[in-house]
C-alpha positions, 0 to 999 in steps of 0.5 A: 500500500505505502509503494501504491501511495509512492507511486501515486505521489511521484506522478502527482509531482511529475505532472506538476512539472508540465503546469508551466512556472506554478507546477514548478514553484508548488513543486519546490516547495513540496520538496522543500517542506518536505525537506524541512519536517524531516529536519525538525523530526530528525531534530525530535530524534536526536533529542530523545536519543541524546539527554540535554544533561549528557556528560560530554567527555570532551567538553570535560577534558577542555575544561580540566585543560583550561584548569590546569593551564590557568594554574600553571600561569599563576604559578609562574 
């Protein structure tokens, strides 16, 4: 059923093509809708996936370095 839809969909946009400059115009900005949800959803994903108070190791070692760095000038 979902490739019947695919199907449908894609021949609904070709023929959009063949209505001069407004099929081309609703045509883009289907893509581009399309491309944007996808954006934001893959967004929504990325933050259930990865907390906002994760422990980032990286971000731990810049800071014991800066530290360390900062403690080394005053010593000298």
């Amino acid at each position: 059923m979902k490739y019947l839809l695919s199907v449908l969909v894609a021949m609904f946009s070709g023929m959009l093509i063949f209505f001069g400059p407004i099929g081309i115009y609703i045509l883009c900005v289907l893509i581009i809708g399309v491309i944007f949800r996808s954006f934001l959803l893959i967004n929504e994903i990325h933050k259930q996936v990865v907390p906002a108070d994760s422990n980032d190791r990286v971000k731990e070692a810049y800071e014991r370095y800066i530290k360390e760095r900062d403690e080394k000038e005053t010593e000298s």
